[in-house]
MARMARMAR-621311 format. One record per residue (C-alpha): residue in three letters; x, y, z; residue number from 0. Coordinates in nm, 2 decimals. Each point is the difference from the previous one (the first is absolute). Last residue first. Example, Ala and Ser with C-alpha at 12.3 -4.5 7.8 and 13.67 -1.06 7.14 Angstrom:
<recs>
REC residu      X      Y      Z num
REC    ser   1.37  -0.11   0.71   1
REC    ala  -0.14  -0.34   0.07   0
</recs>
This chain:
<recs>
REC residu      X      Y      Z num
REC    unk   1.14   3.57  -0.64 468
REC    unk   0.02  -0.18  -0.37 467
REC    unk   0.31  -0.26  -0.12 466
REC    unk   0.03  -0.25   0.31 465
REC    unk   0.19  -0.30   0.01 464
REC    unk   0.06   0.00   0.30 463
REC    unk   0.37   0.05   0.05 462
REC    unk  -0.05   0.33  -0.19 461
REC    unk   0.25   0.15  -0.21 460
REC    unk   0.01   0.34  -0.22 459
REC    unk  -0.32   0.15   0.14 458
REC    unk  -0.17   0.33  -0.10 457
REC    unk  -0.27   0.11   0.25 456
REC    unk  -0.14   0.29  -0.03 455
REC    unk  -0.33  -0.19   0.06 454
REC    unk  -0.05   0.01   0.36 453
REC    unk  -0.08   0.37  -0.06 452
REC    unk   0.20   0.26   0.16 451
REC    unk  -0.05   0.27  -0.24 450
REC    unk   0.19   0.39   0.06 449
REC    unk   0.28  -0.15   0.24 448
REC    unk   0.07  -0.09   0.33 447
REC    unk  -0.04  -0.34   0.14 446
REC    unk   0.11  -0.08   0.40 445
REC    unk   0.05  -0.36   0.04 444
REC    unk   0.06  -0.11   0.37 443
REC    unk   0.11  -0.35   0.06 442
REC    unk   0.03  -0.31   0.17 441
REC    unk   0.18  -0.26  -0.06 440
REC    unk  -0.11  -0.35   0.14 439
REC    unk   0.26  -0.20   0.15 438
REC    unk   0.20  -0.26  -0.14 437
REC    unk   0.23   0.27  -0.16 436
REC    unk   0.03   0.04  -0.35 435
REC    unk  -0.28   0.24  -0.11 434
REC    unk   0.07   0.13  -0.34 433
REC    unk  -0.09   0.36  -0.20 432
REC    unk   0.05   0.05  -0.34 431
REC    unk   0.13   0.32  -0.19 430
REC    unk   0.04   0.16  -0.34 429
REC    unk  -0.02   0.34   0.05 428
REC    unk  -0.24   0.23  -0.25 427
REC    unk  -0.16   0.21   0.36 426
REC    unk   0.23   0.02   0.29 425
REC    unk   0.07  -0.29   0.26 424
REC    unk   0.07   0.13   0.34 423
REC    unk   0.14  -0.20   0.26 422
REC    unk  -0.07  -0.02   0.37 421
REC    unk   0.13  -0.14   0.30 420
REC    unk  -0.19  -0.04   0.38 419
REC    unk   0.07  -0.40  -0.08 418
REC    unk   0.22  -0.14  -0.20 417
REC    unk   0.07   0.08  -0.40 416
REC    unk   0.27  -0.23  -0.19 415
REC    unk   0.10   0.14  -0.31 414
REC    unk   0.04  -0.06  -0.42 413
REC    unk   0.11   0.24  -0.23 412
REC    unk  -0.04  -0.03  -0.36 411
REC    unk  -0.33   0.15  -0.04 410
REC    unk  -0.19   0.02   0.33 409
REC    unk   0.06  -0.36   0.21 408
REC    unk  -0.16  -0.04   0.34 407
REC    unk   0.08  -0.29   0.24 406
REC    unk  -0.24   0.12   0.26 405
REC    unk   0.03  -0.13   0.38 404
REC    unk  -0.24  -0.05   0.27 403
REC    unk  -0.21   0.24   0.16 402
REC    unk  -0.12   0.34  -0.10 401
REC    unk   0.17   0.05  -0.30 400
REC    unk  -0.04   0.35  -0.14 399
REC    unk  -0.01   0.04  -0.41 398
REC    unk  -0.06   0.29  -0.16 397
REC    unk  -0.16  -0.01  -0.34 396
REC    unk  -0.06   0.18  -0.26 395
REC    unk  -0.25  -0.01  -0.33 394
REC    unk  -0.10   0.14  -0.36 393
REC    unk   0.21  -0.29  -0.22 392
REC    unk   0.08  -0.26   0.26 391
REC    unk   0.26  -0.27   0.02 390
REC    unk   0.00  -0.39   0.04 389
REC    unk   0.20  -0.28   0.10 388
REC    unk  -0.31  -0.17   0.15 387
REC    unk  -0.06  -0.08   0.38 386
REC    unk   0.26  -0.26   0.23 385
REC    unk  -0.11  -0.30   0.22 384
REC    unk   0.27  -0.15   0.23 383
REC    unk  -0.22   0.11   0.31 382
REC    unk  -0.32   0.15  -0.08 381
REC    unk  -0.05   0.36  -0.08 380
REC    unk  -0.22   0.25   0.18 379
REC    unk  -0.03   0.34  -0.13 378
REC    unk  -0.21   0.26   0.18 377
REC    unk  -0.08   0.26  -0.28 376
REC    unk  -0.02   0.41  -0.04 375
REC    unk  -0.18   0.21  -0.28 374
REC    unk   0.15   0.30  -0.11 373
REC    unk  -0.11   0.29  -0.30 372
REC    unk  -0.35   0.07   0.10 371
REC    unk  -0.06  -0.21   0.33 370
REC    unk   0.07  -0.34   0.16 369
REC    unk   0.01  -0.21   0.27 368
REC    unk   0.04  -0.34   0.16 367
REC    unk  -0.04  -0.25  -0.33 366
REC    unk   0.09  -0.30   0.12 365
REC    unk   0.28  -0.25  -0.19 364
REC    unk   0.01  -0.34  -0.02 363
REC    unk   0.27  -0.32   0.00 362
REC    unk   0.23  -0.15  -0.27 361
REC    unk  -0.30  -0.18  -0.20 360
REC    unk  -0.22   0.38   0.05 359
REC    unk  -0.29   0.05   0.20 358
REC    unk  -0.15   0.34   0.03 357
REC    unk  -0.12   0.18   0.31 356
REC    unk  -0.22   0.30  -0.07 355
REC    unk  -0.27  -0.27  -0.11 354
REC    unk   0.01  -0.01  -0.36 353
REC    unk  -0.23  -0.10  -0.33 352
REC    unk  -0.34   0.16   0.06 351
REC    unk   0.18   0.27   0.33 350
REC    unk   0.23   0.15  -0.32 349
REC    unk  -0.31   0.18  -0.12 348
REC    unk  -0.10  -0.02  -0.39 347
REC    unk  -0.31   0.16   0.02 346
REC    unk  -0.14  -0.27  -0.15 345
REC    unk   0.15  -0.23   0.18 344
REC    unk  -0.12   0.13   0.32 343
REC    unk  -0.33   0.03  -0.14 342
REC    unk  -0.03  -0.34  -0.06 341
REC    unk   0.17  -0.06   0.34 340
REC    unk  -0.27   0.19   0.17 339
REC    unk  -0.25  -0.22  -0.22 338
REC    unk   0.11  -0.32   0.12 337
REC    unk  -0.04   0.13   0.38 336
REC    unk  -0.33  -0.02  -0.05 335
REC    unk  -0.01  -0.42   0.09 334
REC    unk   0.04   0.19   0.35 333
REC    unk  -0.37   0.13  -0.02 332
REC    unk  -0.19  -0.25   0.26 331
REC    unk   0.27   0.04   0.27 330
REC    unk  -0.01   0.38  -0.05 329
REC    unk   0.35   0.16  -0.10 328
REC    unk   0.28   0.21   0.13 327
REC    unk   0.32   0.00  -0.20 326
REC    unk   0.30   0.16   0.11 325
REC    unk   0.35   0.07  -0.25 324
REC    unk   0.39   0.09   0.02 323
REC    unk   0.11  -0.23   0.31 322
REC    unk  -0.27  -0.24  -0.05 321
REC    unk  -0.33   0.01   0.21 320
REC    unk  -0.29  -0.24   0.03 319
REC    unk  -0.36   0.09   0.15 318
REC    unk  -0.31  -0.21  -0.09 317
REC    unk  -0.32   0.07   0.15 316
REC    unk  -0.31  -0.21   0.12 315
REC    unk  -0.03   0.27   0.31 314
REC    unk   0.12   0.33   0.07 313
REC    unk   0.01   0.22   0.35 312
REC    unk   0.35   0.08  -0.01 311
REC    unk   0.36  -0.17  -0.18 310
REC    unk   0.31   0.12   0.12 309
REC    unk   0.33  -0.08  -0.28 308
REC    unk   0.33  -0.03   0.15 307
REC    unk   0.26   0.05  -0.26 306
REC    unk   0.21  -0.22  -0.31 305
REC    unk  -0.24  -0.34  -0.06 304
REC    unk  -0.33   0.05   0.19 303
REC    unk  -0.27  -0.25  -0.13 302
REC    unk  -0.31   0.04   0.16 301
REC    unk  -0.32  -0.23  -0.04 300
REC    unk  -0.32   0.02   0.10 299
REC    unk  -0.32  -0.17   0.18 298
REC    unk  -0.05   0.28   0.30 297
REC    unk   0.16   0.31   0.05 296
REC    unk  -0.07   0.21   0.37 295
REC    unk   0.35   0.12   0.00 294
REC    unk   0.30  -0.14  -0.17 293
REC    unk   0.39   0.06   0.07 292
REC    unk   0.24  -0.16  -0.33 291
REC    unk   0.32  -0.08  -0.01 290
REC    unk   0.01  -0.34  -0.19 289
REC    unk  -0.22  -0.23  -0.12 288
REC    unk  -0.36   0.07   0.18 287
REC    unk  -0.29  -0.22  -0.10 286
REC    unk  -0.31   0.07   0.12 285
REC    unk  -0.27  -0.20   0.18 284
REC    unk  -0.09   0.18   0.31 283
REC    unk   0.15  -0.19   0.22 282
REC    unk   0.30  -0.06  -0.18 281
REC    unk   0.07  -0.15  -0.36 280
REC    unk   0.31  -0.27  -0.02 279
REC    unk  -0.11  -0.26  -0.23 278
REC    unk  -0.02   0.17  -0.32 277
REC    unk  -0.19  -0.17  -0.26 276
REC    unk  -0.32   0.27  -0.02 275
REC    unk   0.25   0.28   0.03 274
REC    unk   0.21  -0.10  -0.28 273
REC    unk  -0.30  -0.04  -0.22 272
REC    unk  -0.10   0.36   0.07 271
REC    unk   0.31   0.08  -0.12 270
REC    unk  -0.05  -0.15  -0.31 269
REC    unk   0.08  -0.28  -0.21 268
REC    unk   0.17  -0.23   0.31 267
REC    unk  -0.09  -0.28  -0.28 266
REC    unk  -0.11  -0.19   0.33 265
REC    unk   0.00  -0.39   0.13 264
REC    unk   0.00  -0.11   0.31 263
REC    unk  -0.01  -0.35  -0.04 262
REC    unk  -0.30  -0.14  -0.14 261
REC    unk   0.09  -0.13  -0.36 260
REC    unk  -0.20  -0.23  -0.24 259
REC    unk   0.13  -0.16  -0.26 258
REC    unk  -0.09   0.07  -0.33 257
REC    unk  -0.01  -0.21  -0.38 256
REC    unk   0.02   0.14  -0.33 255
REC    unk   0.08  -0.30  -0.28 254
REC    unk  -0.30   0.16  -0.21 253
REC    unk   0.19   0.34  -0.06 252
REC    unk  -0.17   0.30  -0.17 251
REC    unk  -0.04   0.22   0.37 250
REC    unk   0.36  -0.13   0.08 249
REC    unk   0.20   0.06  -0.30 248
REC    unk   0.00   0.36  -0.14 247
REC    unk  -0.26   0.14   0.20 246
REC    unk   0.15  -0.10   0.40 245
REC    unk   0.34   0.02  -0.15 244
REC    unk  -0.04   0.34  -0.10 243
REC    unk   0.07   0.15  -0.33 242
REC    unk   0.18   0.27  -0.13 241
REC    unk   0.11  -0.11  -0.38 240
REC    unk   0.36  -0.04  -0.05 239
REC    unk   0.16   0.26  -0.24 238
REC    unk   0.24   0.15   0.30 237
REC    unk   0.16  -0.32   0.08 236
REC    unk   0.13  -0.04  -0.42 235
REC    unk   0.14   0.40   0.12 234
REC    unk   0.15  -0.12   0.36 233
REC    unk   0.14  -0.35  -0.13 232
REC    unk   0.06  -0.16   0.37 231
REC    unk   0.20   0.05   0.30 230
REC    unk   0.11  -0.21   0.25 229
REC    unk   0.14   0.14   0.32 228
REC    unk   0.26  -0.15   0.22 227
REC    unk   0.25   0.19  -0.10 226
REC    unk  -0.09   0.11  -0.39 225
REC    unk  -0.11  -0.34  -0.17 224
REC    unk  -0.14  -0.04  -0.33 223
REC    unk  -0.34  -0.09  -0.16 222
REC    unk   0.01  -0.02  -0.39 221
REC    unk  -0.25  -0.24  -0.09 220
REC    unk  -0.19   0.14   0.28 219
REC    unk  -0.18   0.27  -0.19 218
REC    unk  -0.06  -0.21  -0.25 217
REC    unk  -0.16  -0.26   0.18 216
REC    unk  -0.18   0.31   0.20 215
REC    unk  -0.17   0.07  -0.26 214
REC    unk  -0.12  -0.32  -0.19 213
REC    unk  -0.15  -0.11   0.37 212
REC    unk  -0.21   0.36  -0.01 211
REC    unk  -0.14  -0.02  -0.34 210
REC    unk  -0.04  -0.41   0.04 209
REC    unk  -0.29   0.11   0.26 208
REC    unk  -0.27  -0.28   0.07 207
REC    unk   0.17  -0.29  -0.15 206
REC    unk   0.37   0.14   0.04 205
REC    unk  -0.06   0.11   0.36 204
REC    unk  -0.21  -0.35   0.07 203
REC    unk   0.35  -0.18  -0.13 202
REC    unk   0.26   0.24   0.17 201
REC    unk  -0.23  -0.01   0.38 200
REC    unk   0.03  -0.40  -0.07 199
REC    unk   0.42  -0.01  -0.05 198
REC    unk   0.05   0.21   0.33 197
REC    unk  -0.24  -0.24   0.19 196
REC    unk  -0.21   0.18   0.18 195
REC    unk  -0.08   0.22   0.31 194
REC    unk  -0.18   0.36   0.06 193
REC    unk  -0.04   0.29   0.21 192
REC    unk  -0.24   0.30  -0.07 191
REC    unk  -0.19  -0.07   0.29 190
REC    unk  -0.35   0.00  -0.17 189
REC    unk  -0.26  -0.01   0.28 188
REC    unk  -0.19  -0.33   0.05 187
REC    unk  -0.36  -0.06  -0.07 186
REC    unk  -0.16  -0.33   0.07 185
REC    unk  -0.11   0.07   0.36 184
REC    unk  -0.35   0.07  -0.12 183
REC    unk  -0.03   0.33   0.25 182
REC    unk   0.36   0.16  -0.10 181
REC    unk  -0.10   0.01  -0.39 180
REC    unk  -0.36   0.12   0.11 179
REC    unk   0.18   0.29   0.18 178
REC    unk   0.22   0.08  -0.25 177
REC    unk  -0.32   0.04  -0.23 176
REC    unk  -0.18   0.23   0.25 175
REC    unk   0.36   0.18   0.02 174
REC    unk   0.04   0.04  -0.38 173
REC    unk   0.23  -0.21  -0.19 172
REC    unk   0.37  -0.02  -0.11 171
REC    unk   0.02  -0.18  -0.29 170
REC    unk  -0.13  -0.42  -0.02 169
REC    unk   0.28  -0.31  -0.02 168
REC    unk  -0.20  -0.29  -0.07 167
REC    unk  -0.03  -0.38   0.03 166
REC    unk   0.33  -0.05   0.19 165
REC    unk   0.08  -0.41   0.01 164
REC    unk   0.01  -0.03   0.41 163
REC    unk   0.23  -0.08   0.24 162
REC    unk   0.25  -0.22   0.20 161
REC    unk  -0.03  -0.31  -0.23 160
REC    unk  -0.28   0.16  -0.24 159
REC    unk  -0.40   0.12   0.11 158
REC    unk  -0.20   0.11  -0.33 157
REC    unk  -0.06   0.41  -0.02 156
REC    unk   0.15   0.27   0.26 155
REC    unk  -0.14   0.33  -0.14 154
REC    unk   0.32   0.26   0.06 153
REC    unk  -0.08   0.37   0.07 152
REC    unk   0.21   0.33  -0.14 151
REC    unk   0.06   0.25   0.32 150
REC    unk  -0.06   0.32   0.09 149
REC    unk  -0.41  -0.02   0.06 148
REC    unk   0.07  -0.21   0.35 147
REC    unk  -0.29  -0.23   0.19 146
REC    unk   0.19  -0.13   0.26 145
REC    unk   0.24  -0.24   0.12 144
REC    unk   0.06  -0.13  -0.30 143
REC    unk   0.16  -0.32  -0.07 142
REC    unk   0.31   0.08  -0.24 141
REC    unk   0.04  -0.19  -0.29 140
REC    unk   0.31  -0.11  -0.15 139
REC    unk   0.05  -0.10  -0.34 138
REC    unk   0.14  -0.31  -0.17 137
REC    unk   0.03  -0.07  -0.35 136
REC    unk  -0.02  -0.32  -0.01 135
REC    unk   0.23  -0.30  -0.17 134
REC    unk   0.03  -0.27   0.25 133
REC    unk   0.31   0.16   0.18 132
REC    unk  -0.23   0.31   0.03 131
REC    unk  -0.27  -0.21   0.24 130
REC    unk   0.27  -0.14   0.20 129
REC    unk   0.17   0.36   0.04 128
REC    unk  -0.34   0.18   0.09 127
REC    unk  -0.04  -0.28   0.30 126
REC    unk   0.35   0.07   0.10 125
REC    unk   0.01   0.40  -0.03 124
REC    unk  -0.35   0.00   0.21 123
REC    unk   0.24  -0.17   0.27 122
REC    unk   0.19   0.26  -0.05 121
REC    unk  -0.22   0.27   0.06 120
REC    unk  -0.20  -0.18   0.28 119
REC    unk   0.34   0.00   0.21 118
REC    unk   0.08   0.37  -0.08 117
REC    unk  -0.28   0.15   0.11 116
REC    unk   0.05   0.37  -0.02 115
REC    unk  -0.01   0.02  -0.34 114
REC    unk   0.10   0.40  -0.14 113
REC    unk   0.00   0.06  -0.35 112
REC    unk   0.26   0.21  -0.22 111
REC    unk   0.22  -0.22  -0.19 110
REC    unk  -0.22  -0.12  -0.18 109
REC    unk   0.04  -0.39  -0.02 108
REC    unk   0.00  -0.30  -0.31 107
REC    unk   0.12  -0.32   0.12 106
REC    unk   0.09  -0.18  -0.29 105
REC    unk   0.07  -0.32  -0.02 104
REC    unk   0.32  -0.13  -0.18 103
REC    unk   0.03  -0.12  -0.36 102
REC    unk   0.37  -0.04  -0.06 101
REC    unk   0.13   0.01  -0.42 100
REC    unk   0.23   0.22   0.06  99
REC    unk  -0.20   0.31  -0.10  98
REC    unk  -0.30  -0.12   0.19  97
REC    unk   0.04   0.22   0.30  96
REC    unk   0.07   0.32  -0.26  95
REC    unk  -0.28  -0.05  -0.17  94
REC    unk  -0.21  -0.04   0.28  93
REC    unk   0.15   0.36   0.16  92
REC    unk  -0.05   0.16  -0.30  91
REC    unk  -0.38  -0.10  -0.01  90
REC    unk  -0.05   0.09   0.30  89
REC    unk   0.05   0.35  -0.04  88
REC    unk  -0.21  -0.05  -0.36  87
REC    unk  -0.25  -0.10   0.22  86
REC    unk   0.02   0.27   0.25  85
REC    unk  -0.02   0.31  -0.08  84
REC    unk   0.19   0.18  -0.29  83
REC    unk   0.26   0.24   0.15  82
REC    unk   0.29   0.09  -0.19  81
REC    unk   0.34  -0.10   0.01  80
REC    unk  -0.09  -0.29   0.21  79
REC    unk   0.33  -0.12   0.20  78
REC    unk   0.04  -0.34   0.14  77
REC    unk   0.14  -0.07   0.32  76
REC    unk   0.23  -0.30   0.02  75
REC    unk  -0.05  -0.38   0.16  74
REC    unk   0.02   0.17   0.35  73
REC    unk   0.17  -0.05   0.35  72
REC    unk  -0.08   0.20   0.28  71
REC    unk   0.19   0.14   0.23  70
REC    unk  -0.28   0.26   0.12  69
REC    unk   0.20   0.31  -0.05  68
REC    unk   0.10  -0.12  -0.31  67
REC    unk  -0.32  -0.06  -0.14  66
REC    unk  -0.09   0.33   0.12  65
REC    unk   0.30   0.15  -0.19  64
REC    unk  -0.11  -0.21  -0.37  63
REC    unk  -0.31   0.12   0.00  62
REC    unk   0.03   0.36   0.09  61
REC    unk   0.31  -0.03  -0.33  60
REC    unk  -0.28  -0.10  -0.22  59
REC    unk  -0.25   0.18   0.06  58
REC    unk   0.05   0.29  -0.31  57
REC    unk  -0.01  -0.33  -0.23  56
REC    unk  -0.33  -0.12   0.14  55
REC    unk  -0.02  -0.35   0.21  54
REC    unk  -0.02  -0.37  -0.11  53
REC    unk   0.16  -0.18   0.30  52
REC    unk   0.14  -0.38  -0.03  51
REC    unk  -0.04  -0.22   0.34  50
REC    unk   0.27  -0.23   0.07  49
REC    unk  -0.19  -0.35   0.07  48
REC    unk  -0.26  -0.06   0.22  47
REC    unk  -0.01  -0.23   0.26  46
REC    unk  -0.29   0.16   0.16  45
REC    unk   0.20   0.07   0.31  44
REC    unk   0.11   0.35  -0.01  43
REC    unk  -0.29   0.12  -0.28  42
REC    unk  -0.08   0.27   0.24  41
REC    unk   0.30   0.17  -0.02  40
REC    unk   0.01   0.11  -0.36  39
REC    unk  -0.41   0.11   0.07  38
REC    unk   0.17   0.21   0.28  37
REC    unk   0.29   0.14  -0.14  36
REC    unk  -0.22   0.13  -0.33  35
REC    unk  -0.25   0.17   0.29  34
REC    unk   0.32   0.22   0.16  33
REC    unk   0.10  -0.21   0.34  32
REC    unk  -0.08   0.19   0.34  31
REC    unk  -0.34  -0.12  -0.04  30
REC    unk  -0.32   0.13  -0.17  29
REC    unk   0.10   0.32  -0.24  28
REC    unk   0.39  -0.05  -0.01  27
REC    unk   0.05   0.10  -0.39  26
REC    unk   0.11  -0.15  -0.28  25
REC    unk  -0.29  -0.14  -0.13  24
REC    unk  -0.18   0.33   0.07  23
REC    unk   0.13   0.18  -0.27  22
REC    unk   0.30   0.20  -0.01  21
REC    unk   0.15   0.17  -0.27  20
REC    unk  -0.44   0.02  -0.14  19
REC    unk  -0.03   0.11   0.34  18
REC    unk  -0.17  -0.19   0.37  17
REC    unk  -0.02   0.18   0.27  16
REC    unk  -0.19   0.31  -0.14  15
REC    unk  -0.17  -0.19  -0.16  14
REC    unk  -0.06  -0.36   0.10  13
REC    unk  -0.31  -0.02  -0.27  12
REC    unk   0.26   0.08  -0.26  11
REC    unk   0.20  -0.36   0.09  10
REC    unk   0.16   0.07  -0.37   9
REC    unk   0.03  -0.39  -0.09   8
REC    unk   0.28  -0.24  -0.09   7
REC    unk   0.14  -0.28   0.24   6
REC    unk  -0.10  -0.30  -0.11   5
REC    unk   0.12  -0.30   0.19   4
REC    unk   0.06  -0.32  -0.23   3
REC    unk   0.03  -0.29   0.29   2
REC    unk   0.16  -0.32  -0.19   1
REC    unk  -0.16  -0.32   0.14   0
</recs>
């Protein structure tokens, strides 16, 4: 059993936690582990094999850290040029199972559910394993615990070994037809999680969408390496129809069975969904993660990242706070928050993409201050890891380490910088700077200059690989 983990998405509905940098994936929403370290850990003792990750190109380097920080193992991450849901997602990652001739399982995740239950997940993983091995494509369905509008529903059909032949998936409905659905006890909410022979998703695909399957066969008749990342043809990639896996196969499929699943299940698609799965509510059932004093509020949830927030005389509310942005919302009108980051692309605002603290492969960097003609950065680089030989058309910088040391090359010249020491790097200089302590360095960038946008960037050498900002 291979374990294909896909790790794509925007996480919108997370805003202003959760930014097209940064979705919620890779962020620490219901534990101290981010949501991808959790579903990676909760397949200790399935016997799985080395999982493979599909993620997004700009994700890539997010992916790889938190699998480093959690000493896991992997069977590569994949790269999607371009986004184009999930059946040609899966698709890739098939092809690329079967491409020596193996034809493991697949144990299709997202990357971004909570299950609480671990015990009744994998022994759902057995049952959905026996009935894959013998050719079906296996889905899990969730047993409601209430009547819900947000998710797709699952009519269990004829009873199989450990479940049941699926006799229809049905759209999101209504709440007097959700609450006939939950009433029969035949309806099961759509977890979005799958297994099945590699070789059996390729022939269905090819019956039911040989546009998609062509694609991607192309696309990976050229896959290379780049560290541990495998990359496919970006333009071939780019003509594959969009298409989920739920329209593209499952709905068309007669080989679709379902096994049921009661273990704490959630999409966490909302931040009202995050208060209904949290554990830890008080007396008056809110939520409070971090610093946060309330008075006379009842049924909410407050998320204080940066300050102390003080919440008064408000009920059924949702509260969270970034260090550049605060959202307020109703309970019942967080699915909203879609349209603020509609607008917020539209308007083209940095809080749609970034949080003020962007993640970079050698560390990050936090945007403290700025004004007309400066703008002033906390630098953190990892030990042994090193930015861009690079140089800047409109832009300079003073450096001032902090802690650690800086191995900083301008032009030809090449010096150590400890702490309490400065150097200046002026506009059209050729420069780079290292980190080759085993400490964190820590830095002060002061900018200065008439456009200080992240792309003035011109980079000669980049140990990652990269080309763009």
């Amino acid at each position: 059993m291979k374990p294909v983990i896909l790790a794509g998405g925007s996480g919108s509905r997370l805003w202003p936690k959760s930014r097209a940098a940064l979705p919620k994936q890779f962020l620490s929403l219901t534990s101290e582990q981010t949501m991808l370290q959790e579903t990676l850990s909760r397949l200790n003792g399935t016997g799985a094999e080395k999982p493979v990750l599909i993620c997004n190109e700009a994700h890539r380097f997010l992916v790889a850290e938190q699998l480093r920080q959690l000493g896991t193992d992997h069977g590569g991450i994949m790269l999607e040029p371009v986004g184009r849901n999930t059946a040609p997602a899966i698709a890739l990652a098939a092809l690329h199972a079967t491409k020596d001739g193996q034809d493991p399982v697949l144990l299709v995740l997202a990357a971004d559910h909570l299950i609480k239950q671990l015990p009744e997940f994998h022994g759902a993983i057995e049952k959905a394993q026996a009935l894959a091995e013998a050719g079906n494509l296996v889905t899990f369905g969730i047993v409601p615990t209430e009547p819900h509008t947000g998710y797709g529903y699952i009519q269990s059909g004829d009873e199989l070994d450990g479940g049941f032949a699926v006799k229809e998936f049905v759209e999101k409905p209504d709440m007097e037809t959700a609450k006939t659905y939950v009433d029969s006890g035949k309806y099961f909410w759509n977890s979005g999680m799958f297994m099945f022979k590699a070789s059996r998703y390729l022939e269905e695909l090819s019956k039911f969408n040989p546009d998609i399957l062509n694609v991607c066969k192309k696309a990976i008749d050229s896959e290379s390496h780049d560290l541990d990342f495998i990359r496919v043809d970006a333009d071939i990639f780019a003509t594959c129809p969009d298409d989920s896996i739920d329209y593209a196969v499952m709905e068309k499929t007669q080989a679709a069975a379902m096994v049921p699943l009661d273990a704490g299940w959630s999409d966490v698609g909302s931040w009202t969904s995050l208060w209904d799965t949290a554990e830890n509510k008080d007396e008056n059932g809110n939520v409070v993660v971090g610093d946060a004093i309330l008075e006379g509020v009842h049924n909410s949830y407050i998320n204080a990242e940066e300050r102390l927030i003080s919440v008064i005389g408000l009920d059924d509310v949702v509260v969270v706070e970034t260090k550049d942005a605060v959202m307020v919302a109703h309970k019942d009108k967080v699915q909203d928050i879609k349209k603020v980051v509609g607008t917020l692309k539209a308007e083209k605002r940095p809080e749609f993409e970034f949080h003020r603290e962007v993640f970079r492969p050698w560390g990050s960097y936090d945007s403290i201050d700025n004004g007309k003609r400066f703008q002033v950065k906390r630098i953190t680089v990892k030990p042994g890891e090193k930015l861009s030989v690079q140089m800047h058309h409109h832009r300079a910088e003073h450096w001032i380490v902090v802690s650690g040391t800086a191995n900083v090359t301008i032009g030809e010249k090449t010096q150590l910088v400890t702490e309490n020491e400065s150097v200046y790097i002026p506009i059209g200089d050729v420069h780079a700077l290292e980190n080759p302590g085993k400490i964190p360095l820590e830095l002060i960038e002061v900018q200065s200059g008439a456009y200080l946008g992240e792309d003035d960037i011109v980079r000669f050498s980049d140990r990652y690989g990269r080309t763009a900002k």
